[in-house]
SEROMI-66947 format. One line per 2 residues: number of its first residue (from 1); for each residue x negated, y, z negated of N, C-alpha, C, O. Coordinates in Angstrom, 1 decimal, always signed. Atoms other than C-alpha are relative to their C-alpha. Last residue first. Layout:
% residues N
NUM> X Y Z X Y Z X Y Z X Y Z  ...
% end
This chain:
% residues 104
104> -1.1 +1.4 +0.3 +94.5 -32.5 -29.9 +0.1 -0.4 +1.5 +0.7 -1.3 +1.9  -1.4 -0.2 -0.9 +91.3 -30.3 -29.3 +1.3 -1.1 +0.2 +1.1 -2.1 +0.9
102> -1.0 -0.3 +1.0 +88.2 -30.2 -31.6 +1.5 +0.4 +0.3 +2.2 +1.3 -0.2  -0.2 -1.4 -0.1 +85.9 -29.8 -28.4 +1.0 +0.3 -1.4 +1.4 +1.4 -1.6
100> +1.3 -0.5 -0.3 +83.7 -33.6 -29.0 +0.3 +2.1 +0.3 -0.6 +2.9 +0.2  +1.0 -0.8 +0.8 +85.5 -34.9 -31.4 -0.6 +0.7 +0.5 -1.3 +1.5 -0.1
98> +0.8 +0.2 -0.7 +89.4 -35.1 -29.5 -1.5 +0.2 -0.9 -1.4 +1.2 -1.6  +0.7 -1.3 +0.1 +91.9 -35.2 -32.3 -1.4 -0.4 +1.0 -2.1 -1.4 +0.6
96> +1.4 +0.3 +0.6 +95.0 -37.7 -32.0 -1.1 +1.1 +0.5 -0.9 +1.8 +1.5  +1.2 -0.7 -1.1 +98.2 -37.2 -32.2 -1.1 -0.2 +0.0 -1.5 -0.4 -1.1
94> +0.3 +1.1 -0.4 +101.3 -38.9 -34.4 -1.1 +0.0 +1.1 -1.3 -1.0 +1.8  -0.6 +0.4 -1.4 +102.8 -35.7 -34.8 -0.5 -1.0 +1.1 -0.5 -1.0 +2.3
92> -1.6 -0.7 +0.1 +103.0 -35.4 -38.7 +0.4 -0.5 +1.9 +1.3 -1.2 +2.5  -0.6 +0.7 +0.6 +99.1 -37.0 -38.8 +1.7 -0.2 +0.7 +2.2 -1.1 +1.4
90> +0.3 +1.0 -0.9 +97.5 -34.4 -36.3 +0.8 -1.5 -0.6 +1.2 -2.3 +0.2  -0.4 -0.4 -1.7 +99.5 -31.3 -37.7 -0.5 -1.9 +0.1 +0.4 -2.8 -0.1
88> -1.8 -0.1 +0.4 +98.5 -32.5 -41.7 +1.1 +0.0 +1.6 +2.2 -0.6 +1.8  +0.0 +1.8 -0.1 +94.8 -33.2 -39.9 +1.5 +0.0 -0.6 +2.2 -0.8 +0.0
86> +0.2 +0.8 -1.0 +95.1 -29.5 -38.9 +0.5 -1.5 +0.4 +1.1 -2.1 +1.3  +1.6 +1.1 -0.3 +95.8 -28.1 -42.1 +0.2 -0.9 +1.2 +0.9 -2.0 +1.1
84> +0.2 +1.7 +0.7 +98.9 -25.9 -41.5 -1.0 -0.6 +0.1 -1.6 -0.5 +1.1  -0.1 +1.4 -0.9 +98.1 -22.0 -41.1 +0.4 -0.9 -0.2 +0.4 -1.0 -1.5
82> +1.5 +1.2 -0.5 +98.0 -19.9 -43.9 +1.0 -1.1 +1.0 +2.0 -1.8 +1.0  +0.7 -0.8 -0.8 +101.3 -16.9 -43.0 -1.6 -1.0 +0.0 -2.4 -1.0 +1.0
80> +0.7 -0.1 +0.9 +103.9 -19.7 -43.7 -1.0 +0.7 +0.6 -1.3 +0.4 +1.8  +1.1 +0.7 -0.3 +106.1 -19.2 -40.7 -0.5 +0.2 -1.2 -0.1 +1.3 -1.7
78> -0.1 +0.3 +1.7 +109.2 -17.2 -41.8 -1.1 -1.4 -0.1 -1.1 -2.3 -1.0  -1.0 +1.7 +0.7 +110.2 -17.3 -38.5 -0.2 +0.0 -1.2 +0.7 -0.5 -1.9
76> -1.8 -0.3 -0.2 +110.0 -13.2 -37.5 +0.4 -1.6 -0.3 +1.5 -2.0 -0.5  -0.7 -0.6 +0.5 +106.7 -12.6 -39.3 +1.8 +0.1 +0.4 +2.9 +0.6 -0.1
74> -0.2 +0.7 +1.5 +104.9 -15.7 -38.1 +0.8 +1.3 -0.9 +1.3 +0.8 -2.0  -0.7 +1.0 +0.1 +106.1 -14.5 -34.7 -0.5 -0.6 -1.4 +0.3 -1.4 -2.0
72> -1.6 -0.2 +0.2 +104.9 -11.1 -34.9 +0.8 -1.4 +0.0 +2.0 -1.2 -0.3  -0.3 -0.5 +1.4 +101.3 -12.2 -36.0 +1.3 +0.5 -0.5 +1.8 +0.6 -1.6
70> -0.4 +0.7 +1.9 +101.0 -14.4 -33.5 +0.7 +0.0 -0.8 +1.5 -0.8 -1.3  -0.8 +0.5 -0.4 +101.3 -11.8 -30.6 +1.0 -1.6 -1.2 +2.1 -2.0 -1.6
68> -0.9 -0.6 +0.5 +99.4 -9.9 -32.4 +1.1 -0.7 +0.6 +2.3 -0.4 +0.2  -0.8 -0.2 +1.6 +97.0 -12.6 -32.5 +0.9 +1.1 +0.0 +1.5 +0.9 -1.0
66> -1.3 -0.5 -0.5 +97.2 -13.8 -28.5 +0.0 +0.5 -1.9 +1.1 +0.3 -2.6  +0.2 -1.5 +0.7 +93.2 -14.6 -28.5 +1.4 +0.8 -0.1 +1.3 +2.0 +0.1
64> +0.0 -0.2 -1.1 +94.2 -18.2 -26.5 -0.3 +1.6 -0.3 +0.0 +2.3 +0.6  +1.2 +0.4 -0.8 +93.4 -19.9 -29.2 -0.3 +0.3 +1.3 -1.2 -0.2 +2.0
62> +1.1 -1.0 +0.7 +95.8 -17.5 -31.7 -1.5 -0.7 +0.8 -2.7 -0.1 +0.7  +0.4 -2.0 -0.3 +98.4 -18.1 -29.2 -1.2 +0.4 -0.6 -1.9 +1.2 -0.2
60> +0.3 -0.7 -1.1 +98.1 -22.0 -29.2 -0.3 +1.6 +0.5 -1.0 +2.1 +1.3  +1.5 +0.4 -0.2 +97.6 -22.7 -32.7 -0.3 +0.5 +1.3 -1.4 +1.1 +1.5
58> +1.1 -0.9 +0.6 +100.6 -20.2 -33.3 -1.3 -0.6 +0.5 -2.2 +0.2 +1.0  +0.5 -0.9 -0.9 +102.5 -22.6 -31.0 -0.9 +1.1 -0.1 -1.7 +1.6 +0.7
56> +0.6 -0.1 -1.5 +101.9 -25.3 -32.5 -0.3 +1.0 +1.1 -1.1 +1.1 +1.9  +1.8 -0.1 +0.0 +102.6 -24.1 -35.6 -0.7 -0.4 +1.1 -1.8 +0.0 +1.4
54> +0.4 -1.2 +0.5 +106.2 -23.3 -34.7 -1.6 +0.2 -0.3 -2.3 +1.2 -0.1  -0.4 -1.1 -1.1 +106.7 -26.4 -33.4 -0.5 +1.3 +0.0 -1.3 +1.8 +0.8
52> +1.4 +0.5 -0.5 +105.7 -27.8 -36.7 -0.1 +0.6 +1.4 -1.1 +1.3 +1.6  +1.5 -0.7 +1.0 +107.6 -25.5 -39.1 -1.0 -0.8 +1.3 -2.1 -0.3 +1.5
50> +0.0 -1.3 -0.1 +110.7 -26.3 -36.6 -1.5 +0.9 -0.1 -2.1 +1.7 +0.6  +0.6 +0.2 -1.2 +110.4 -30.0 -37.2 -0.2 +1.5 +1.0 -0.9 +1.5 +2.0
48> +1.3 +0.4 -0.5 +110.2 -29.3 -40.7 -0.1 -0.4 +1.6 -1.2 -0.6 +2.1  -0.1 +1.1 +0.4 +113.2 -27.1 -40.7 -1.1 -0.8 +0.3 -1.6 -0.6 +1.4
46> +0.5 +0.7 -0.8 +113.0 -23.8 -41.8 -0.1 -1.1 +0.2 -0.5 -1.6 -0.9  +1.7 +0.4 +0.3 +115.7 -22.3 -43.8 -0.5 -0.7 +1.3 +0.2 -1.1 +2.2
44> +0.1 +1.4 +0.2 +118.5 -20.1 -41.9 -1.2 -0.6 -0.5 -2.3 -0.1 -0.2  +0.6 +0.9 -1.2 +117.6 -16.6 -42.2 +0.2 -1.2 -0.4 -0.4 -1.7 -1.3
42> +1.5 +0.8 +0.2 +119.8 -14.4 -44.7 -0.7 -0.8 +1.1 +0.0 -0.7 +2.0  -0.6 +1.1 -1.0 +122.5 -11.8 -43.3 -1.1 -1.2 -0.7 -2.1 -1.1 +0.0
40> -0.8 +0.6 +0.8 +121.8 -9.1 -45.9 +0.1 -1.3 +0.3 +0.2 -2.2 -0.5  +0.9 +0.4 +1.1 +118.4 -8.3 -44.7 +1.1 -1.1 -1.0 +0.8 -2.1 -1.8
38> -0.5 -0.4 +0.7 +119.2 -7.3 -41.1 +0.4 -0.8 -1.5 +1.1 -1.8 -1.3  -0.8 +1.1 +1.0 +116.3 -7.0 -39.8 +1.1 +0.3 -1.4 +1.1 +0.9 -2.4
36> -1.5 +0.2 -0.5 +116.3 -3.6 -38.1 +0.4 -1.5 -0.3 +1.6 -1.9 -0.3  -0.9 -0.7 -0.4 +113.3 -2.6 -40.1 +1.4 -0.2 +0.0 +2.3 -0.1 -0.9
34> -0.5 +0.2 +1.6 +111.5 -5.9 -40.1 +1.4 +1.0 -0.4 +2.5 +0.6 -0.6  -0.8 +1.3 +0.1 +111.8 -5.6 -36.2 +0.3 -0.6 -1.5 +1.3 -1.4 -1.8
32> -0.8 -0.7 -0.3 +110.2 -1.8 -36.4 +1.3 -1.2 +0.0 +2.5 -0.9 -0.2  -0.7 -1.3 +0.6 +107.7 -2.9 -38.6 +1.1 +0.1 +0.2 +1.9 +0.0 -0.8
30> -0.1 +0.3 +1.3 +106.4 -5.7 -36.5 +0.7 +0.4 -1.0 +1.5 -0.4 -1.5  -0.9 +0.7 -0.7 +106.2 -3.5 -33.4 +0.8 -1.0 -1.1 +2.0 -0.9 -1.3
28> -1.2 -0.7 +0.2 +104.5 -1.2 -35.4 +1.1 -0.8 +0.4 +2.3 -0.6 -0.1  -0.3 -0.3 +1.4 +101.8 -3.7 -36.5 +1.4 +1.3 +0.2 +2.1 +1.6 -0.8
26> -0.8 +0.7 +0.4 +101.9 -4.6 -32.6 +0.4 -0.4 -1.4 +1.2 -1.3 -1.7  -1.7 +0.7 -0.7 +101.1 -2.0 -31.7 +0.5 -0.7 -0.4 +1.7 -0.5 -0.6
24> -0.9 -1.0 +0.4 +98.2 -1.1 -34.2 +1.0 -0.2 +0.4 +1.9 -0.4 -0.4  -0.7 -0.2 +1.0 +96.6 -4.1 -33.2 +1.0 +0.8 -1.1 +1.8 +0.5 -2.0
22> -0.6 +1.4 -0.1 +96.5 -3.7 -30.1 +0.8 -0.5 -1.0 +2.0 -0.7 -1.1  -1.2 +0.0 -0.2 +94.8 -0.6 -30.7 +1.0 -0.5 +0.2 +2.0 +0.2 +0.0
20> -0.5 -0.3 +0.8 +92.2 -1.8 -32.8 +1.5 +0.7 +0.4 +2.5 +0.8 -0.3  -1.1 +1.1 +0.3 +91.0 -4.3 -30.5 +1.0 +0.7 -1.1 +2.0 +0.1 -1.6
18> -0.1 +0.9 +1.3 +87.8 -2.4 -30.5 +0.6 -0.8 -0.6 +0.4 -1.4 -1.7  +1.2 +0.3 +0.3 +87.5 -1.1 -26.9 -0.2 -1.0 -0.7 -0.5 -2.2 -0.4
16> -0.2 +1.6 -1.1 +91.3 -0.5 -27.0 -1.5 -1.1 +0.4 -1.4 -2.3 +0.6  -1.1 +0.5 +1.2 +90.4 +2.3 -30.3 +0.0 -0.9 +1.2 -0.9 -1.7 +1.1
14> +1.0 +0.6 +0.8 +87.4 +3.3 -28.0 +1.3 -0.6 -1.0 +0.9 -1.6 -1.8  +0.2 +0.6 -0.6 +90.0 +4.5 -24.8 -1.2 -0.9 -1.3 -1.5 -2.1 -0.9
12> -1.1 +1.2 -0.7 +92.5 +5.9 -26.9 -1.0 -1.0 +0.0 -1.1 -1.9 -0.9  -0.6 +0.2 +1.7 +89.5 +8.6 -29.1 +1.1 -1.6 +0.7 +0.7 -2.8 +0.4
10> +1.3 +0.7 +0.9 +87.6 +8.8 -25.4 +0.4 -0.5 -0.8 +0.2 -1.7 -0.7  +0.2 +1.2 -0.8 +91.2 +9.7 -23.9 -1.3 -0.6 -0.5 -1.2 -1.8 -0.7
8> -0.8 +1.2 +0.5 +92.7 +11.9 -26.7 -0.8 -1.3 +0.6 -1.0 -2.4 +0.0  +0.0 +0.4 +1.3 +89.1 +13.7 -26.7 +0.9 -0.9 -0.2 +0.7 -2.0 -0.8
6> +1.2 +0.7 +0.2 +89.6 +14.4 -23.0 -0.7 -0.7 -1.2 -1.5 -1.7 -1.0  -0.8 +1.2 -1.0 +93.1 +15.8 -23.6 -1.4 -0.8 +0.3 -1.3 -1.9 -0.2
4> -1.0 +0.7 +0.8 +91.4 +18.1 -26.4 +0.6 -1.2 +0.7 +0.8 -2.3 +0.1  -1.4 -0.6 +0.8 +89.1 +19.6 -24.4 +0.7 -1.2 -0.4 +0.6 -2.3 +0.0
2> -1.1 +0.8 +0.2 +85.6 +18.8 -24.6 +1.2 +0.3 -0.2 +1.6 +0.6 -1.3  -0.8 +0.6 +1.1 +83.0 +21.7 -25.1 +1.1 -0.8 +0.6 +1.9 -0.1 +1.2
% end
């Protein structure tokens, strides 16, 4: 029979397996920075050149598999949590869209 410390490490080692740990962390991590946000103070608004910056960089983290990484930065700017439409991006920053990998 399996002892218990062997069970944590199977039980660890398949939750990191499935991405599910990752995600857990960084949903506490999230949490813990909502938390100690402090709620009275308000957050400056966003400014469109801010919003765009800011989605660039999401495009980049989440294409590089970085979602919790993401997911705490659209929770600490006040990022709209849908994406911006691409061609809205490619327009806004005067860019142009490669066809053949879909890469500005």
């Amino acid at each position: 029979m399996a002892t218990v410390a062997e069970l944590k490490a199977v039980l660890k080692d398949t939750l990191e397996k499935r991405g599910v740990l990752g995600h857990l962390k960084a949903r506490i991590r999230a949490e813990v920075f909502s938390a100690l946000d402090d709620e009275s103070e308000p957050r400056p608004s966003l400014s469109h050149e801010n919003l765009l910056i800011n989605e660039l960089i999401r495009e980049y983290l989440e294409f590089n598999k970085y979602k919790y990484t993401a997911s705490v930065l659209i929770s600490e700017s006040g990022q709209p949590v849908v994406p911006l439409d691409r061609q809205f991006l490619i327009r806004e920053l005067n860019a142009f869209e490669e066809s053949k990998d879909n890469t500005m």
